[in-house]
VEXDRENFI-38969 format. One line per field, with one value per residue (C-alpha): residue number from 1; chain; x, y, z. Coordinates in steps of 0.02 Angstrom, whole numbers. Example, Ala and Ser with C-alpha at 12.3 -4.5 7.8 and 13.67 -1.06 7.14 Angstrom:
k c(1, 2)
c c(A, A)
east c(615, 684)
north c(-225, -53)
up c(390, 357)
END
This chain:
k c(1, 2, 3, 4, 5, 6, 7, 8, 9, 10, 11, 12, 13, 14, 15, 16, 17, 18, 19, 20, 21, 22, 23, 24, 25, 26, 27, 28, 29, 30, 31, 32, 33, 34, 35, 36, 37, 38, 39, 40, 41, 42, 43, 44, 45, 46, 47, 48, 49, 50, 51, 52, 53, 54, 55, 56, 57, 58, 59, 60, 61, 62, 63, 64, 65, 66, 67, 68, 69, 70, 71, 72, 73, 74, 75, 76, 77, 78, 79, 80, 81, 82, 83, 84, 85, 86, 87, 88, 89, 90, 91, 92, 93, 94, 95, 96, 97, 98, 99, 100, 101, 102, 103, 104, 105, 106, 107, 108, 109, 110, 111, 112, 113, 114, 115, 116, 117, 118, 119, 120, 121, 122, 123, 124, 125, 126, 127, 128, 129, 130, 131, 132, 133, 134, 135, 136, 137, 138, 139, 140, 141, 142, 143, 144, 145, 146, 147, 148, 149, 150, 151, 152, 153, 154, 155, 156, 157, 158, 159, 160, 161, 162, 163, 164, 165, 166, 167, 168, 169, 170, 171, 172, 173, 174, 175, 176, 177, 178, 179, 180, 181, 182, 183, 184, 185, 186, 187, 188, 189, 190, 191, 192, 193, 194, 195, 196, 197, 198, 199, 200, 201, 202, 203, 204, 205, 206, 207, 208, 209, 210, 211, 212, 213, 214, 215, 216, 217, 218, 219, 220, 221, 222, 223, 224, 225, 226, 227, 228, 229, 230, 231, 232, 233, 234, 235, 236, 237, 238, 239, 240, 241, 242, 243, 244, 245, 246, 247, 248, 249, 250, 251, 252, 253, 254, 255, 256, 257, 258, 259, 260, 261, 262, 263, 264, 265, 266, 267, 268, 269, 270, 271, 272, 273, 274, 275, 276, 277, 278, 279, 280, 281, 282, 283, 284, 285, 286, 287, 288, 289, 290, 291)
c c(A, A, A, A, A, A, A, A, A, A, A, A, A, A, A, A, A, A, A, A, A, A, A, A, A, A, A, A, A, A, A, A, A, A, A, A, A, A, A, A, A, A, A, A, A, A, A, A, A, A, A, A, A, A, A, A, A, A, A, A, A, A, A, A, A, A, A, A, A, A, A, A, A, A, A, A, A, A, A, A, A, A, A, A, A, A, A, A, A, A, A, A, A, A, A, A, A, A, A, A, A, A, A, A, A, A, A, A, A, A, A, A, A, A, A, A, A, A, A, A, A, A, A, A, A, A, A, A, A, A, A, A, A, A, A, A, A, A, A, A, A, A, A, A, A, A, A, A, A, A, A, A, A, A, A, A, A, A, A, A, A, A, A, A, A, A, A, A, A, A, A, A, A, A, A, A, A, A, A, A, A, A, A, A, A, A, A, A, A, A, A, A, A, A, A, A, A, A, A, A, A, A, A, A, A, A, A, A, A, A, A, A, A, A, A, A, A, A, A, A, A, A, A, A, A, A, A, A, A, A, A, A, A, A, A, A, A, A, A, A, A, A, A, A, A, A, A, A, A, A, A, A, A, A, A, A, A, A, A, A, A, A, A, A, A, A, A, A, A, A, A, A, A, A, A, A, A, A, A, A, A, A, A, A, A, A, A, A, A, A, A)
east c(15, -79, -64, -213, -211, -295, -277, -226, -168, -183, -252, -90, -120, -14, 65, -39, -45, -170, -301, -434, -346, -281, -476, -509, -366, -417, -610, -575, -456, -593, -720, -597, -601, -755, -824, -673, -768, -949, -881, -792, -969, -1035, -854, -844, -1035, -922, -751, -846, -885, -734, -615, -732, -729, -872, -921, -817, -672, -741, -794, -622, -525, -638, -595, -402, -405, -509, -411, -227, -296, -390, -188, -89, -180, -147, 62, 6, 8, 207, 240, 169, 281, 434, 334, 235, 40, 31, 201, 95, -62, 13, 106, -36, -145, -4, -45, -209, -217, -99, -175, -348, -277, -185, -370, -388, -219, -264, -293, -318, -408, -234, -157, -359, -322, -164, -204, -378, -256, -147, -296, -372, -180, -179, -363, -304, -232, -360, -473, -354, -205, -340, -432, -259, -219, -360, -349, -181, -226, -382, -417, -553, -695, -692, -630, -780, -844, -666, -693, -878, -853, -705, -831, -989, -888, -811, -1010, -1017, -921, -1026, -1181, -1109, -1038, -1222, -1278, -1154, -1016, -1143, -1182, -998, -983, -1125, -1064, -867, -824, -755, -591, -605, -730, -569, -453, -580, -541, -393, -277, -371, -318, -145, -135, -254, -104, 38, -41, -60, 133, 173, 59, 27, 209, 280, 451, 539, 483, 572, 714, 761, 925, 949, 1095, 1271, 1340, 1469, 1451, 1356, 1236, 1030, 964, 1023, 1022, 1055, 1058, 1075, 1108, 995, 1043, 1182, 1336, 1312, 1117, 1069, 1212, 1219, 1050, 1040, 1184, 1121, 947, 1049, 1129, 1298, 1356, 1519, 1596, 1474, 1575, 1526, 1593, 1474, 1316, 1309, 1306, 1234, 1301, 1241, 1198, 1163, 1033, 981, 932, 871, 808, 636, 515, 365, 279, 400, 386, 462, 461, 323, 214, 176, 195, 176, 318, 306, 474, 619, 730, 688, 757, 781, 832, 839, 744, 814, 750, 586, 544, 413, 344, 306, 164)
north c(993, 1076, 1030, 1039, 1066, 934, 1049, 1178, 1251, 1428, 1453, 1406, 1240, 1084, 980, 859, 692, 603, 574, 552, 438, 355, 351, 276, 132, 64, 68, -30, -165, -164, -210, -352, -438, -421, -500, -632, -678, -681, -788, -919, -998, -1023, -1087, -1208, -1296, -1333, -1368, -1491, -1600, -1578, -1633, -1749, -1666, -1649, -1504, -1543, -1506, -1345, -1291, -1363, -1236, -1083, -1099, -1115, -967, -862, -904, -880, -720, -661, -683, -598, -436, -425, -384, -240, -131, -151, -194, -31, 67, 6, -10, 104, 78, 96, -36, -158, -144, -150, -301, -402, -318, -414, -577, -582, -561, -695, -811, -786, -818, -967, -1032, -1064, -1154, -1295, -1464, -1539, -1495, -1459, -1349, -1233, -1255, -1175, -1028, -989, -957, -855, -746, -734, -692, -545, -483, -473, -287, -216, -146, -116, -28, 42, 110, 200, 245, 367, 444, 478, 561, 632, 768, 741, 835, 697, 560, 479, 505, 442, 273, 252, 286, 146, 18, 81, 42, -114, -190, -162, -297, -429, -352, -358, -556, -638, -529, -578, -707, -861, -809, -810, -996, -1053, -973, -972, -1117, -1042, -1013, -865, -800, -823, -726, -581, -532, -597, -503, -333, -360, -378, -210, -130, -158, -113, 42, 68, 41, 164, 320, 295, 255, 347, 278, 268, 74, -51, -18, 114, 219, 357, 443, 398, 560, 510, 681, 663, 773, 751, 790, 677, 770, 683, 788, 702, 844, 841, 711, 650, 530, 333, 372, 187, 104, 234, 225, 29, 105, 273, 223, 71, 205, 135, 301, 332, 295, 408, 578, 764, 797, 671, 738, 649, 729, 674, 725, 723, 930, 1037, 1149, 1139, 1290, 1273, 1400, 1340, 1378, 1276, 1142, 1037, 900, 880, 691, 649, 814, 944, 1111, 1262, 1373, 1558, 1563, 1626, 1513, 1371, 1334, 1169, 1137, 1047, 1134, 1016, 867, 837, 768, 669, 626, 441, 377)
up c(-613, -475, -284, -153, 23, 146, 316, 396, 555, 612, 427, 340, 235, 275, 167, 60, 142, 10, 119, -10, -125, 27, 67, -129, -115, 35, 9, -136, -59, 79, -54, -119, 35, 78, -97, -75, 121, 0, -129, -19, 18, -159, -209, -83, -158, -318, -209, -83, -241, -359, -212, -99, 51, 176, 274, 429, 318, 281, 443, 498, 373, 407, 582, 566, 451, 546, 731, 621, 560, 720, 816, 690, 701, 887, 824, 703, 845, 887, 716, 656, 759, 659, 475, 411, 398, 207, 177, 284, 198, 24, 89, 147, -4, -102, 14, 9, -194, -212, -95, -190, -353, -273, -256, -449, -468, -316, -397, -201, -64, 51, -83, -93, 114, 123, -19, 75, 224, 142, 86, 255, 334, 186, 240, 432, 441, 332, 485, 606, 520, 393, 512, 607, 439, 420, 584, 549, 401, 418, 561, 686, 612, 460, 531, 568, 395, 294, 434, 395, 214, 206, 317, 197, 7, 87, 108, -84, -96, 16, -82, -267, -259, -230, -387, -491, -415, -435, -616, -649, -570, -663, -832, -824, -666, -508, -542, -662, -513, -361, -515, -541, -354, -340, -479, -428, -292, -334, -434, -283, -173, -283, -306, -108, -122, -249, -212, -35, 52, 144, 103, -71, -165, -182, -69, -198, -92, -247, -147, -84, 6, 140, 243, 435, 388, 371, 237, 53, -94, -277, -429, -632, -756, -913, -1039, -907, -993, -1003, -930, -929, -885, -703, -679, -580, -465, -441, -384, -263, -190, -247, -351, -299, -460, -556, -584, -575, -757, -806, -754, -571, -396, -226, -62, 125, 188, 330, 208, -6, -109, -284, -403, -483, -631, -603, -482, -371, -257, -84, -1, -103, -80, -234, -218, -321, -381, -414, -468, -347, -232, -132, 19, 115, 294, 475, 593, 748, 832, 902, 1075, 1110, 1282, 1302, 1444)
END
């Protein structure tokens, strides 16, 4: 395992934040949505006839879905300031996959209505909260470049569907064509979720110290007692009945040291380990000064 540095201040390296694969997973859901927006047009030639619809009805549903989408992204702002960027993206990642894949599965023109929705509602944060998302991570002096690069790989996606979405139609029908952008997107999002959070997935709580004090610390002993059966109420944060002499401790402290051998990781950053002692602790609290 080796660990990188992203930044640094006063020529001491931060912490790594990711940027780059924050960069990769986003430039990729980006290109997802974009080749979902290219596809819609050649889908709706085949949907128009298979479900007797006329254009109005189109124009009708692309206007709905845009306006829903175009007034939900004016709440990201305050809604980011109690969520996290990358839970919301992964979230509407999740959306927007589902909703696409939804698409294959309509057998009536209200049930494709409602799932192109769903996809455009799941698209809606991508600019937006992407975009804060990489000025939050990347420093000025690449900013621009991680923003254009995101905008410049999303484009791919608008250029690659004309190329080879309408051969797809024509070979396999459009609903494998909605699927092959609409499960990537899926795992696209998951992924967001799992590497790029910067909160534990899945509600996972794996401490349950009483103590009033900051920092949680859980520690399993090698080849703990009755593994399995503690490990649902460990991670649920519901380990009070797990027992020291069985391999289980977690407790709430002021300050953590822990001798190490090799590579660690701290809240979800790597570091590397020369051996020796490490020591965790609570500087104090931070003030901020609000306009």
């Amino acid at each position: 395992m080796s660990c990188v540095s992203t930044a640094a201040v006063d020529g001491r390296p931060l912490p790594d934040v990711r940027p780059r694969l924050t960069l990769g997973l986003l430039s990729v859901q980006h290109a997802l949505i974009h080749a979902q927006s290219a596809l819609l047009p050649l889908v709706f030639v085949e949907v128009v006839r298979e479900f007797g619809v006329g254009v109005g009805a189109v124009g009708l549903l692309l206007g709905v879905a845009n306006l829903l989408s175009g007034a939900i992204q004016l709440g990201y702002g305050p809604l980011s300031r109690v969520v996290s960027r990358p839970r919301i993206l992964g979230t509407a990642g999740v959306v927007f996959g589902i909703g696409t894949s939804l698409l294959a599965a309509a057998t009536s023109w209200p049930m494709f209505s409602g799932a192109t929705i769903v996809g455009r509602l799941g698209a809606s944060p991508q600019h937006t909260v992407g975009h804060a998302l990489l000025s939050e991570q990347y420093p000025p002096t690449r900013r621009a470049s991680a923003i254009s690069t995101h905008i410049a790989v999303g484009n791919l996606g608008t250029v690659a569907v004309p190329l080879v979405g309408g051969w797809v139609i024509a070979t396999a029908g459009w609903q494998p064509a909605v699927l092959l952008i609409g499960l990537p997107a899926i795992v696209v999002a998951l992924a967001i979720l799992a590497s790029v959070l910067d909160r534990l997935l899945l509600g996972v709580r794996p401490y349950w110290g009483k103590e009033l004090a900051p920092i949680h610390a859980t520690a399993v002993r090698a080849r703990p007692a009755r593994l399995y059966r503690s490990m649902l109420p460990a991670l649920r944060g519901r380990g009070a009945g797990l027992r020291l002499e069985d391999g289980y401790a977690s407790a709430n402290v002021q300050s953590l040291s822990v001798k190490l051998e090799g590579p660690f990781v701290v809240d979800g950053q790597c570091y590397e380990a020369n051996g020796g002692e490490l020591s965790l602790g609570v500087a104090g609290p931070i003030k901020f000064v609000n306009p």
